[in-house]
C-alpha positions as CSV (number, residue, x, y, z in Angstrom):
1,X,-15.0,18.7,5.9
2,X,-14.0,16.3,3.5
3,X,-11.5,18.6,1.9
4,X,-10.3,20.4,4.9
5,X,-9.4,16.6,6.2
6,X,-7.4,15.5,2.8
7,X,-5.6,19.0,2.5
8,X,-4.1,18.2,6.5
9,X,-3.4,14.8,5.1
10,X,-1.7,15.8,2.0
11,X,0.4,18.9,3.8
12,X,2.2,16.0,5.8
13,X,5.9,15.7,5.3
14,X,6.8,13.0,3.2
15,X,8.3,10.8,6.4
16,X,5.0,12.0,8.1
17,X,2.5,11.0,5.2
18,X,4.8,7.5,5.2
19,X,4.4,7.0,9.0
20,X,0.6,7.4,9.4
21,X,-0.8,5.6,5.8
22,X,2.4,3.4,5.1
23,X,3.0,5.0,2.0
24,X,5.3,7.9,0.6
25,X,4.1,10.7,-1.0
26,X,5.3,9.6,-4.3
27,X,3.8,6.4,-4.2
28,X,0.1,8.0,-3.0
29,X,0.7,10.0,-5.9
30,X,1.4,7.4,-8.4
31,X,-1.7,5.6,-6.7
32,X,-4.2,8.3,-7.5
33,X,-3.0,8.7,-10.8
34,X,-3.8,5.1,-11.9
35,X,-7.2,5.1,-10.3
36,X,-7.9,8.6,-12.1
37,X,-6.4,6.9,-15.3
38,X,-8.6,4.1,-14.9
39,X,-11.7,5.9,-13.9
40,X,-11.2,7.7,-17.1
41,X,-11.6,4.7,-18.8
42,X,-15.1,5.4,-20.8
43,X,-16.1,2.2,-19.8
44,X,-15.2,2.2,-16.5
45,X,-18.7,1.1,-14.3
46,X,-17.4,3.7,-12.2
47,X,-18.6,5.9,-14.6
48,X,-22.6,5.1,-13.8
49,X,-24.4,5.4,-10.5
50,X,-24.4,8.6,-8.2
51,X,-21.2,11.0,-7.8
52,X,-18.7,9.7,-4.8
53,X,-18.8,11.5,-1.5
54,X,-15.4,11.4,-1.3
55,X,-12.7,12.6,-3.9
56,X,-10.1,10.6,-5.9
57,X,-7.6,11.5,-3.6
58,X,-9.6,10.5,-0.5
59,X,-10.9,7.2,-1.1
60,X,-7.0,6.3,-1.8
61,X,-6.2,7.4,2.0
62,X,-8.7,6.1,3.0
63,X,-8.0,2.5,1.4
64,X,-4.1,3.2,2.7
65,X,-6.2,3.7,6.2
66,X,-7.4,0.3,6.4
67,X,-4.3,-1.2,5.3
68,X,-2.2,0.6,7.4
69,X,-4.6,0.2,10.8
70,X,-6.9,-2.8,9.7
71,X,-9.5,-1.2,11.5
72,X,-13.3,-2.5,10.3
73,X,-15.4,-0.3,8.1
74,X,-17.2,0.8,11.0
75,X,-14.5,2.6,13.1
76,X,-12.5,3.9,9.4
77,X,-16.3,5.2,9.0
78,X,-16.6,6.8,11.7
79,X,-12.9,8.4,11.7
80,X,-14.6,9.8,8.2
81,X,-18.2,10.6,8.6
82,X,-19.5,8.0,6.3
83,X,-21.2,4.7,6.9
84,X,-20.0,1.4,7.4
85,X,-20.9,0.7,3.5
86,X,-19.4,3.1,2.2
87,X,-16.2,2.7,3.4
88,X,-16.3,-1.1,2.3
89,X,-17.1,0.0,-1.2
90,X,-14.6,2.8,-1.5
91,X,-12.2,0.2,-0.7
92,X,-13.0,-2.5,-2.6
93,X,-13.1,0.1,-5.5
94,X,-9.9,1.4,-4.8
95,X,-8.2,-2.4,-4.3
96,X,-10.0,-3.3,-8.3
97,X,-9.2,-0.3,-10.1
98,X,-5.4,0.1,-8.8
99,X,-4.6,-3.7,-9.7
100,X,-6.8,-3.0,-13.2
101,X,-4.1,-0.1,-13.8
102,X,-1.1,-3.0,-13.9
103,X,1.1,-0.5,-11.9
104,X,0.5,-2.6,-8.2
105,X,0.7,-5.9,-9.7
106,X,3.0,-8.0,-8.3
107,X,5.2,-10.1,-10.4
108,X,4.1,-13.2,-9.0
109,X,6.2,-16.7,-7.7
110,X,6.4,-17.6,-11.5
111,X,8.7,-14.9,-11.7
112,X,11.3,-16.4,-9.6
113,X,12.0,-19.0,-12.2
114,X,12.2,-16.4,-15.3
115,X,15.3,-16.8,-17.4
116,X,14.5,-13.7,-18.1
117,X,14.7,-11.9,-14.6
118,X,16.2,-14.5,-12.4
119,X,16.9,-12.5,-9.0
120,X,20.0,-12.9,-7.8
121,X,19.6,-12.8,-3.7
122,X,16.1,-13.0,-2.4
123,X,15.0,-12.7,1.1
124,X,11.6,-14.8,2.5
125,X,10.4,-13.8,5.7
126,X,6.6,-14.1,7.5
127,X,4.7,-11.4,9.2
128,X,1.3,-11.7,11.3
129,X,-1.1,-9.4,11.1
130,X,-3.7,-9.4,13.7
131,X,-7.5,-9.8,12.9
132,X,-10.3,-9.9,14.5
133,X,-11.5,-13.2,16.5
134,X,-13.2,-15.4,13.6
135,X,-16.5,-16.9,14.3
136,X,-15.4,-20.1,13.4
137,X,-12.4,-22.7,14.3
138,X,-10.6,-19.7,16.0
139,X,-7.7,-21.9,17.3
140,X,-6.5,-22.0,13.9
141,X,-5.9,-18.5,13.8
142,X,-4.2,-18.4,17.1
143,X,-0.8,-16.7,16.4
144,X,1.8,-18.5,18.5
145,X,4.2,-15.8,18.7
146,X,1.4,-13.1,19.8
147,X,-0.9,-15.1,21.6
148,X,-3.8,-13.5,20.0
149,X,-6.0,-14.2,16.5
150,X,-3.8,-13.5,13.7
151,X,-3.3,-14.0,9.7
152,X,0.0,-15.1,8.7
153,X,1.9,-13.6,5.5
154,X,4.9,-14.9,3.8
155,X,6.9,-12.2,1.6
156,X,9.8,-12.7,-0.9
157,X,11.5,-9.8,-2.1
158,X,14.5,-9.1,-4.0
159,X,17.3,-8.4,-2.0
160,X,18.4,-5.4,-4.3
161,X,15.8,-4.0,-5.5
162,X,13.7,-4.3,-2.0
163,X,10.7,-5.1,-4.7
164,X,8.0,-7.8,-3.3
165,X,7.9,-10.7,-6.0
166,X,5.3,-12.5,-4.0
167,X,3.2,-13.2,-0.9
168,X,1.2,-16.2,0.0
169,X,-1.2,-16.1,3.5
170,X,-2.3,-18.2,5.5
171,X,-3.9,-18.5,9.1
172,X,-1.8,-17.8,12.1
173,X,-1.6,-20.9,14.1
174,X,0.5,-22.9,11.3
175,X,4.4,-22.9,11.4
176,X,6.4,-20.8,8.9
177,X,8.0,-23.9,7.4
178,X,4.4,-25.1,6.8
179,X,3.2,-22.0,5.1
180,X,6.1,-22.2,2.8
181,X,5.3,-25.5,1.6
182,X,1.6,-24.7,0.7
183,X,2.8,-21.9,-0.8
184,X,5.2,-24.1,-3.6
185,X,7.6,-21.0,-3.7
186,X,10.5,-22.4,-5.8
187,X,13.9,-21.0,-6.4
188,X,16.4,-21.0,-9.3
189,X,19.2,-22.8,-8.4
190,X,21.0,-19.7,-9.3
191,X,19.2,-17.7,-6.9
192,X,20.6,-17.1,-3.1
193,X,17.8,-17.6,-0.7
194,X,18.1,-15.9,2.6
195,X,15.7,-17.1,5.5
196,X,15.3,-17.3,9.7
197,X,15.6,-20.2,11.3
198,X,12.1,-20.8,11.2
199,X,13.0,-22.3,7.7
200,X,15.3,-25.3,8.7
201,X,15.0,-27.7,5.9
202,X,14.2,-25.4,3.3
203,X,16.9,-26.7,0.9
204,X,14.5,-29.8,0.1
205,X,12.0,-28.2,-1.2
206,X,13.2,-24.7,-2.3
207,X,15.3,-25.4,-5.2
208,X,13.1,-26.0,-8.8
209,X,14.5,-29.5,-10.2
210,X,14.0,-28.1,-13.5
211,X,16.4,-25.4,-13.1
């Protein structure tokens, strides 16, 4: 079954396979490489403990499933056969091993500052992702553009390139100005900043002093 299921996945055309896991084929690729790569690793702790129900291949849609959907465990378990605890660990595996390979990283807010690598435009924007309704203080997650329970994230990218430098999160209830500031994104003075409204006042705090 399990086979039969990641064959029909994998026979998708590239726009298909980017619509339904949020990735193109050559990224999934590149993905399962690295974990392969890192598995391979004679001292991977992957290595120990009983062989995986699913392949290489599948636990990587099936992490792309969960971020894609954000589904729980339970109904991605279901959708697959396997239990809720499996799915969480296939995950979780997945998530450590691709960062472990370096080829996910992201370069991080430091990088905004680099002499090195100074982008030239950058564009800052927030998305909300909807979660599910937190036992506790669930006002604070109360997205006021959705009206429902929601975690906030704030991207920067580079403006040509399209490469994410960094995100910062936070809960869904707080305004986007407000995320930015706990976030301490700074910008080289060199650096175009382009932002929605929601940023009014940005100029304050955006520019590094140290430039």
């Amino acid at each position: 079954m399990f086979i039969s299921k990641i064959m029909d996945y994998q026979n998708l055309s590239d726009e298909q396979l980017k619509r339904r896991f949020g990735v193109y084929k050559q990224t999934y690729r590149k993905m399962v490489e690295s974990v392969k790569s890192v598995e391979a690793d004679s001292n991977s702790p992957s290595k120990r403990g009983p062989k995986p129900k699913l392949s290489i291949e599948g636990q990587v849609l099936v992490t792309l499933e969960y971020w894609r959907e954000y589904r729980t465990y339970f109904h991605i378990g279901t959708s697959w056969e396997l239990s809720e605890s499996t799915i969480c660990r296939i995950v979780n595996k997945t998530e450590k091993m691709l960062l472990q390979s370096g080829n996910f990283r992201l370069k991080g807010k430091k990088a905004l500052l680099n002499q090195a690598e100074i982008p030239v435009v950058t564009v800052m924007d927030v998305t909300e992702t909807p979660i599910e309704r937190p036992q506790k203080k669930q006002k604070d997650f109360l997205g006021g553009k959705r009206g429902y329970h929601t975690l906030k994230s704030q991207l920067v990218a580079d403006q040509n390139t399209e490469e994410i430098i960094c995100v910062f999160c936070g809960k869904g209830r707080g305004h986007d100005f407000s995320l930015f500031k706990k976030s301490r994104v700074r910008f080289h003075p060199l650096t175009t900043s382009i932002e929605d409204s929601g940023y009014q006042g940005i100029a304050a705090y955006s520019k590094d002093r140290g430039g």
